[in-house]
C-alpha positions in Angstrom: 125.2 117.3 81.6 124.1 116.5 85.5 121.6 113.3 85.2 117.9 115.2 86.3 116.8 113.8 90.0 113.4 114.7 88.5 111.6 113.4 84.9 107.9 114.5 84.3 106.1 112.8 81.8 103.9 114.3 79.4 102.3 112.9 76.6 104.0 114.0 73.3 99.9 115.4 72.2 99.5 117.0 75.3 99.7 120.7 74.2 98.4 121.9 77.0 100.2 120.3 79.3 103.6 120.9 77.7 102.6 124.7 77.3 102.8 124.5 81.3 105.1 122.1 81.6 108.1 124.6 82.3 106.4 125.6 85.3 106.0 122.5 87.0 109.8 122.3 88.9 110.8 119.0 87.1 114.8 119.0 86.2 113.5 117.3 83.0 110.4 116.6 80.9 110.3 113.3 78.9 108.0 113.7 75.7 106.4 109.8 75.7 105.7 108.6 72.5 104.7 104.9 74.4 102.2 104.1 76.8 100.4 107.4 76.6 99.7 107.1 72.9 97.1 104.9 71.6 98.7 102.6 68.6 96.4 104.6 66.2 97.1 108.0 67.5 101.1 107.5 67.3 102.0 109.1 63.7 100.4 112.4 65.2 102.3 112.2 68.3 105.5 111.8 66.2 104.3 115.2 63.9 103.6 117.0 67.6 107.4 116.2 68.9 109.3 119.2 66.7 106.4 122.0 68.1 106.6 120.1 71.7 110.3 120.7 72.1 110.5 123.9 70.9 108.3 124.6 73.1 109.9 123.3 76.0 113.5 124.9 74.5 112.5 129.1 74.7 112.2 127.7 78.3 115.6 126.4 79.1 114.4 122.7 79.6 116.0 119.7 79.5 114.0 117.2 77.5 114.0 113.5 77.1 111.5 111.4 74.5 110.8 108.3 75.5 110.1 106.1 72.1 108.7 102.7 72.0 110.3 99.1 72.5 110.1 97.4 69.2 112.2 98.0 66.9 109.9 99.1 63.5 108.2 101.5 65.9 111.2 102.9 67.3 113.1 103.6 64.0 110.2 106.0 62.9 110.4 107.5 66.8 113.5 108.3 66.4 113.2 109.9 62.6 110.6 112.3 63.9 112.9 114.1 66.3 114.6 117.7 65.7 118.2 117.9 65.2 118.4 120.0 68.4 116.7 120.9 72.2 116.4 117.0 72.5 118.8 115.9 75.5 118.3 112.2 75.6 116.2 108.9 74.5 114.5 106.3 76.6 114.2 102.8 75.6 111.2 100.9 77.4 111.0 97.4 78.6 114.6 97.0 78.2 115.1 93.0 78.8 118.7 92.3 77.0 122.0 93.5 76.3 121.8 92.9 72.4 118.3 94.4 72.4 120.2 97.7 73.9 123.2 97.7 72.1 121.5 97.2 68.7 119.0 100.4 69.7 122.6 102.6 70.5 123.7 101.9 67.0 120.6 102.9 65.2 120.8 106.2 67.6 124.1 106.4 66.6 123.2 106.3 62.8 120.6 108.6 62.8 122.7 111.3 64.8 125.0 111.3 61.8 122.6 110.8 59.0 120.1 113.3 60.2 122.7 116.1 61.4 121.6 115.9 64.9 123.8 118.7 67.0 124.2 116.9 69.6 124.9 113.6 71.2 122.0 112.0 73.0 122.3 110.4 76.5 120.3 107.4 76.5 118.3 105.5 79.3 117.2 101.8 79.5 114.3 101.3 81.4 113.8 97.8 82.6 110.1 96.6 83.3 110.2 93.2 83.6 111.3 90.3 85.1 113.9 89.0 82.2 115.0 92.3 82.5 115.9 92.2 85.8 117.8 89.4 85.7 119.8 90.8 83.0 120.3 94.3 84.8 124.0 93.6 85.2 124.5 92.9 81.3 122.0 95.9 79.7 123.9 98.3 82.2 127.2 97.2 80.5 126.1 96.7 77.2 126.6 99.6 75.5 128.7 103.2 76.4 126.3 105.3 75.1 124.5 103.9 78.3 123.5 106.8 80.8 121.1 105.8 83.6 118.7 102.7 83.8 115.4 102.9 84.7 112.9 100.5 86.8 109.0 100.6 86.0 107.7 99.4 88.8 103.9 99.4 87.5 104.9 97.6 84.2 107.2 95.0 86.5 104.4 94.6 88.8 101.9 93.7 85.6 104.4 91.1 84.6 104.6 89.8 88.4 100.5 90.1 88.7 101.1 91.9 91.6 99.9 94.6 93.9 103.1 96.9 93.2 104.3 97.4 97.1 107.5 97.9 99.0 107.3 94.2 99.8 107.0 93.5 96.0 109.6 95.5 94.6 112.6 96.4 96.5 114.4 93.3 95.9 113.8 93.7 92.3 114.2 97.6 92.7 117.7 97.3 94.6 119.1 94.9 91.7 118.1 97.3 89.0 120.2 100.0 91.2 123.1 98.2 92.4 123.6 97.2 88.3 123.5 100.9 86.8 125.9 101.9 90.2 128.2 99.5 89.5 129.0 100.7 85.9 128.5 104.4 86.5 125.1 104.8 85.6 121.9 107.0 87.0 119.7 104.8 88.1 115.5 106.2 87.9 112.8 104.7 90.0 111.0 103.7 92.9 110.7 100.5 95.0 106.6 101.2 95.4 104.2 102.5 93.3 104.5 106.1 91.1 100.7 105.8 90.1 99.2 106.2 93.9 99.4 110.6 93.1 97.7 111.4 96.3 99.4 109.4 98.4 102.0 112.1 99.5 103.4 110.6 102.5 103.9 107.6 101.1 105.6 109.1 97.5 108.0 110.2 100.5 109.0 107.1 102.1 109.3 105.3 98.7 111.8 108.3 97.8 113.6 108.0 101.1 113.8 104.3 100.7 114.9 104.2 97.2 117.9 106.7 97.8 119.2 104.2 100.3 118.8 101.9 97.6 121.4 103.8 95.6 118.6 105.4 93.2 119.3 108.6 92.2 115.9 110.1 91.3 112.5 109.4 89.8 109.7 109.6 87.2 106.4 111.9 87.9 103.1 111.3 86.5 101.7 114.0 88.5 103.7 117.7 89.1 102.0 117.5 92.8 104.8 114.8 93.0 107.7 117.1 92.2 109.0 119.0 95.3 109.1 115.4 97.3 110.9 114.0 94.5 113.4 116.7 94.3 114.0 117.2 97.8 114.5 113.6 98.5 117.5 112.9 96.1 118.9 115.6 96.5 121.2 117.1 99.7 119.0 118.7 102.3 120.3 122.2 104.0 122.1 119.9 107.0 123.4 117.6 104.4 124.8 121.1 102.7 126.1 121.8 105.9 127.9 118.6 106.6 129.3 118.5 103.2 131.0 122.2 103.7 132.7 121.2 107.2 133.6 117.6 105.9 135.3 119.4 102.5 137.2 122.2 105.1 138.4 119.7 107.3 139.7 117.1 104.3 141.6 120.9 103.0 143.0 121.3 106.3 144.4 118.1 106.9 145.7 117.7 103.5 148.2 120.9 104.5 149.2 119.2 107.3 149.8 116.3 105.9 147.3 114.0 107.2 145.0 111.9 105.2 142.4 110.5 107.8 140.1 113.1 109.7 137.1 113.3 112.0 134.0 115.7 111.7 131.0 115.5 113.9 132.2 112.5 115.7 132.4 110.6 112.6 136.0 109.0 110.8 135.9 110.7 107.3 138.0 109.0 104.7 137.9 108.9 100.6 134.6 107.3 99.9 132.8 110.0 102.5 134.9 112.9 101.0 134.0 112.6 97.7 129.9 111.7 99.2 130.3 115.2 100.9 132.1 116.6 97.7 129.3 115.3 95.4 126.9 117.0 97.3 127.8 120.6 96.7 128.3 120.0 93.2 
């Protein structure tokens, strides 16, 4: 499946929030189980995950659960969820290779032993600074590996630091430049996510962090959607260029040619298949 640009979280007790959640425009709703739950409220936000998801599946939705870091909490996480209408798993705080790779085979496990129907993609999310120094080996560490994620507030915690642009798009850029560098998605922001009326600045940290090589974002508030979507994705003139750039490359392939111009600009492989992965 095409990695969302989009992922809304939701509390896995939030009924009524999941019950609109369909409606909000996100390319994907992730179910937390971590940060949103209190310790003592988690068994009955591992009973509401099965209702939550089918839910979310009579509408067509893709649906990640995001499940907590350590390892006794994360084994019952992971026994609570229905065999199908889940698409994929978040790991949290993410910090070494071995901590991944050893999560993958328990996913791997209880795929078979529970009949699941499908094969979840999985994200690492990496929140602090030991995990930012091992981007490069978490992003390889595992194939199951789909997309990394960078939480900026957690990272900033860890820093004790204001999270800002100044703060974070070193640490942002690393996270990125790992999970591009072995394939992977790459979800995040190099600012805050938690500033939800701050529209114009959402905008610029979207704008930013595509030219950081993310390639799309968490929302804690749906008012954050459309900016979200609309910055990592192709606008109407990027359509546009992508459609001439894609002709041209077909008509110089039947003559024989295998360098072109369009708009001024030299267009070889690596802008062909940019222009190509746009209208995908």
């Amino acid at each position: 499946m095409t990695l969302p640009r989009s992922l809304l979280f939701v509390p896995a007790t939030g009924r009524g929030f999941i019950d609109k959640a369909h409606l909000r425009g996100a390319d994907a709703i992730v179910l937390d189980l971590e940060d949103a739950i209190a310790p003592e409220h988690k068994p009955a936000a591992r009973a509401a995950i099965t209702p939550a998801v089918r839910v979310l599946a009579r509408h067509g939705m893709t649906v990640f659960v995001r499940v907590n870091a350590e390892a006794q909490t994360w084994a019952a996480d992971l026994a609570s969820l229905p065999s199908d209408g889940v698409h994929g798993v978040m790991l949290p705080k993410a910090e070494t290779a071995a901590q991944v790779a050893r999560f993958a085979e328990a996913l791997a496990a209880h795929e078979t032993g529970a009949g699941w129907r499908t094969t979840l993609l999985l994200a690492a999310v990496i929140e602090t600074p030991l995990g930012v120094l091992h981007a490069a080996e978490i992003a390889a560490s595992t194939p199951r590996l789909s997309a990394l994620g960078f939480g900026m507030e957690d990272f900033s915690a860890c820093l004790g630091v204001v999270p800002t642009p100044d703060t974070l798009r070193g640490p942002a850029q690393w996270v990125a430049l790992a999970a591009r560098a072995h394939g992977l998605g790459c979800w995040g922001l190099g600012d805050t996510i938690a500033a939800v009326t701050e529209l114009d600045r959402l905008r610029t940290a979207v704008d930013q962090a595509r030219a950081l090589g993310f390639t799309g974002s968490i929302a804690v508030h749906p008012g954050q959607l459309p900016i979200i979507n609309a910055g990592f994705g192709p606008s109407l003139a990027d359509k546009a260029w992508a459609h001439r750039v894609v002709a041209a490359a077909a008509e110089a392939r039947a003559r024989g040619e295998g360098v072109i111009q369009v708009d001024g600009q030299m267009v070889d492989a690596p802008i062909l298949r940019r222009a190509q992965d746009w209208l995908r």
